[in-house]
C-alpha positions as CSV (number, residue, x, y, z in Angstrom):
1,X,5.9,-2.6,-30.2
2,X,6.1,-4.9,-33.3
3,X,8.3,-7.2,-32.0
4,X,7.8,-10.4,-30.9
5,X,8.0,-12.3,-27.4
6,X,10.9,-14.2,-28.3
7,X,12.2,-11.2,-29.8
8,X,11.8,-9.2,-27.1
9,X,13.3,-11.1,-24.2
10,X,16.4,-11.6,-26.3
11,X,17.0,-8.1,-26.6
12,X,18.7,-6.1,-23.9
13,X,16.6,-2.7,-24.0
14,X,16.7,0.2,-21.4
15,X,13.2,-1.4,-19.9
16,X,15.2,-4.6,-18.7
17,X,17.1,-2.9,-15.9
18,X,16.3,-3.9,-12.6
19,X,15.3,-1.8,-10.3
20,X,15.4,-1.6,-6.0
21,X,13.8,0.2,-3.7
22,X,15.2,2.8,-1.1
23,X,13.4,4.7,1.8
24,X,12.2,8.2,0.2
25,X,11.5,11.0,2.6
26,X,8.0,11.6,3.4
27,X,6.5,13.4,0.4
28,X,3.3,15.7,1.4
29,X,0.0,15.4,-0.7
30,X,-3.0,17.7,-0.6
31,X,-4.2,14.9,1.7
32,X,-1.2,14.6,4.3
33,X,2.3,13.7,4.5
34,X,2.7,10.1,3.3
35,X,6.0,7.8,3.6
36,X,7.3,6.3,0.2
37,X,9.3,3.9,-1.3
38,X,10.8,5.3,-4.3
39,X,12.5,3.1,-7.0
40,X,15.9,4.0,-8.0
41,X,17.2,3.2,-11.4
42,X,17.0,5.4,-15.1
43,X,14.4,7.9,-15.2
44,X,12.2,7.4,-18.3
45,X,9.6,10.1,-20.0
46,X,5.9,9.9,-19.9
47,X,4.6,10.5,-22.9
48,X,1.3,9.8,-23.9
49,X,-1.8,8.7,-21.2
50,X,-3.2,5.4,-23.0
51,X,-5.7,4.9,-20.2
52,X,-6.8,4.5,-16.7
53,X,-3.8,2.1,-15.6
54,X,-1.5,2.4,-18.6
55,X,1.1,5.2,-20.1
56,X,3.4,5.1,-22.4
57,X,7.0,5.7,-21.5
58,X,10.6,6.7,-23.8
59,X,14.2,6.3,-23.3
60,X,16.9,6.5,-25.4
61,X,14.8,6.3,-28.5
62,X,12.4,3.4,-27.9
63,X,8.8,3.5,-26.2
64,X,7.3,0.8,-24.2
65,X,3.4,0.8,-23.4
66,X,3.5,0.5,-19.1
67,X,0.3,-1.1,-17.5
68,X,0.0,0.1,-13.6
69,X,0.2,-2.5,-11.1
70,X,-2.2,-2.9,-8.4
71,X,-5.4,-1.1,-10.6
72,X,-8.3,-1.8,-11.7
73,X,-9.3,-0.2,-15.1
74,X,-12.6,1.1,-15.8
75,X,-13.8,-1.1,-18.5
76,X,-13.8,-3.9,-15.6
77,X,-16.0,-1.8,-13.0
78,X,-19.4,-2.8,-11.7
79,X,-21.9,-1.1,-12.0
80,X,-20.6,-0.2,-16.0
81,X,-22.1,3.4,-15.2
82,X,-19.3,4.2,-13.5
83,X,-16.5,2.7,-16.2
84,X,-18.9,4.8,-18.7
85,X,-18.3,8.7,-16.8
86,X,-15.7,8.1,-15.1
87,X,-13.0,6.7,-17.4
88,X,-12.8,9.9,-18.6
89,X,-11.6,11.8,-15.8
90,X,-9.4,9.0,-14.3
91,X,-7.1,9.2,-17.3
92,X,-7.0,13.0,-17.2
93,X,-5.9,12.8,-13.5
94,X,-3.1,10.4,-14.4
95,X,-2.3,13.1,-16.6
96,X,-1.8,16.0,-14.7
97,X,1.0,13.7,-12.0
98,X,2.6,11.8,-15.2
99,X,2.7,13.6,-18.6
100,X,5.9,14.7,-19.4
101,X,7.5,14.0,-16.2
102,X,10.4,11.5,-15.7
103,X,9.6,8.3,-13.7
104,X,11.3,5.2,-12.5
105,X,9.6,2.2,-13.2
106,X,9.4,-0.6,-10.6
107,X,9.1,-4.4,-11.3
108,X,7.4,-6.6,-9.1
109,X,8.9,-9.9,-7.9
110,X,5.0,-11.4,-7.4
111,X,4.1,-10.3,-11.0
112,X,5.3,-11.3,-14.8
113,X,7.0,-8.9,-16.4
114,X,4.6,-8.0,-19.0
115,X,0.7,-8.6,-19.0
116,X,-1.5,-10.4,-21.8
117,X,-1.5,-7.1,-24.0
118,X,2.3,-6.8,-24.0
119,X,2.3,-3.9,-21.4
120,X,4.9,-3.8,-18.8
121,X,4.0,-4.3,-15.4
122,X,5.2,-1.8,-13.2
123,X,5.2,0.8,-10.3
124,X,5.4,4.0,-11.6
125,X,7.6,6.8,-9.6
126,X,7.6,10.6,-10.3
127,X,11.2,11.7,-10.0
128,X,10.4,13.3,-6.4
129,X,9.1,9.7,-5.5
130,X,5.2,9.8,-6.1
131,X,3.6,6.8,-6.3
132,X,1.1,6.9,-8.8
133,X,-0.2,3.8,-8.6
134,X,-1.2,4.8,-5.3
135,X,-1.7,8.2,-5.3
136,X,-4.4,7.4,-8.0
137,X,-6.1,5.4,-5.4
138,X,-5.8,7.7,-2.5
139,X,-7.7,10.8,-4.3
140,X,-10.6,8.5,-5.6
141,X,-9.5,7.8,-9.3
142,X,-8.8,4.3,-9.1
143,X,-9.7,0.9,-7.6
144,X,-7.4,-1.3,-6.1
145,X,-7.5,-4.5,-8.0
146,X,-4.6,-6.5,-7.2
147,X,-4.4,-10.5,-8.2
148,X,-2.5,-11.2,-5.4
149,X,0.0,-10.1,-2.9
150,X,2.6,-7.5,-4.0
151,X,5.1,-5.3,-2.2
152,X,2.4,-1.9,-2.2
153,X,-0.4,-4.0,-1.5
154,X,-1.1,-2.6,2.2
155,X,-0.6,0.9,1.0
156,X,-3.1,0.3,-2.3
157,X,-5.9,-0.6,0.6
158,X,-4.9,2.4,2.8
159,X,-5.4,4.8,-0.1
160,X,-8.4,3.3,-1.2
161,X,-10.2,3.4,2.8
162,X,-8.8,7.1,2.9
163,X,-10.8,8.2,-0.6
164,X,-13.3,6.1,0.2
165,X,-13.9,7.5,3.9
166,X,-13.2,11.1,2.4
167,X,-15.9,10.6,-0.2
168,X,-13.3,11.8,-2.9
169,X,-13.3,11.0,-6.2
170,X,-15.0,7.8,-7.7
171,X,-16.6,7.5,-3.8
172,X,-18.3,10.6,-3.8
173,X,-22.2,10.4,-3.6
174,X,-22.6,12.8,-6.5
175,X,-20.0,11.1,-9.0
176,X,-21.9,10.1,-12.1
177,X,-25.5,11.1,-10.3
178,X,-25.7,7.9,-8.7
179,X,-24.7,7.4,-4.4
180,X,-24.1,3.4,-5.3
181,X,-20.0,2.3,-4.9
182,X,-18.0,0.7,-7.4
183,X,-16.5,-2.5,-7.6
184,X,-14.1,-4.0,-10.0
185,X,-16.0,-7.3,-11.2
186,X,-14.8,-10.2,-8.9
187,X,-13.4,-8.0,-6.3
188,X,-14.4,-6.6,-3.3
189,X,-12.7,-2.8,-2.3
């Protein structure tokens, strides 16, 4: 958006609603029936994948570029090898749950409420309460990265052991022809 900081923050938009949390029923996964918080508040449109941890969402007429709390993007991964082939099938993952579907967006207390690009910081909820911050995680196309506690922090870590013990995704010994593990730089998985 053109706008500015100051701007911004004065201005009431659609993106400034708050948002709680409620117990969802347990939503099944091609890896197993998983528990989830799902954030109530408006539903907003996906509509355009801008990368690994970042989509851009619509309501009412303006857009808002959405940074994904709790991941590490590819550009930041050691060895680069693995930012280099596969940054391009995270984003198409991301894709296939989020493109044109409605999501609620989540803030985090522990976080600001937009990064150093301007992005919102958020969870990001499917309608029918997938989190795909996490869900991202658990099939192997992302890295948990969080600076910090947060409220999905123990279930970030879960996801990641469970692709990382299934081999799935980035974790897999044939991914990009090479059996060594990513890291994000100056962070352990």
């Amino acid at each position: 958006m053109a706008t500015s900081a100051t701007t911004r923050a004065a201005t009431t938009t659609p993106f400034a609603t708050p948002l709680t949390t409620t117990a969802a029923p347990s939503l099944a996964t091609p890896t197993g029936s998983i528990g989830r918080a799902a954030a109530t508040g408006p539903l907003f449109l996906v509509t355009q994948i801008l990368g690994l941890d970042s989509i851009e969402v619509s309501r009412d007429g303006s857009r808002e570029s959405v940074a994904l709390i709790g991941l590490a993007s590819f550009d930041s991964m050691r060895p680069v090898r693995f930012a280099e082939c596969f940054a391009r099938e995270a984003p198409s993952r991301l894709a296939s749950y989020l493109l044109g579907q409605e999501v609620r967006l989540e803030r985090d207390p522990s976080h600001p409420d937009r990064d150093s690009s301007g992005r919102l910081l958020r969870f990001v909820f499917r309608a029918d309460g997938l989190l795909a911050n996490v869900e991202l995680a658990r099939q192997g196309y992302a890295l948990e990265w969080s600076r910090g506690a947060h409220r999905h922090l123990a279930e970030l870590r879960s996801a990641q052991r469970h692709a990382r013990e299934q081999r799935l995704g980035v974790w897999h010994p044939a991914t990009c022809g090479s059996s060594g593990m990513p890291t994000p730089a100056g962070n352990s998985p």
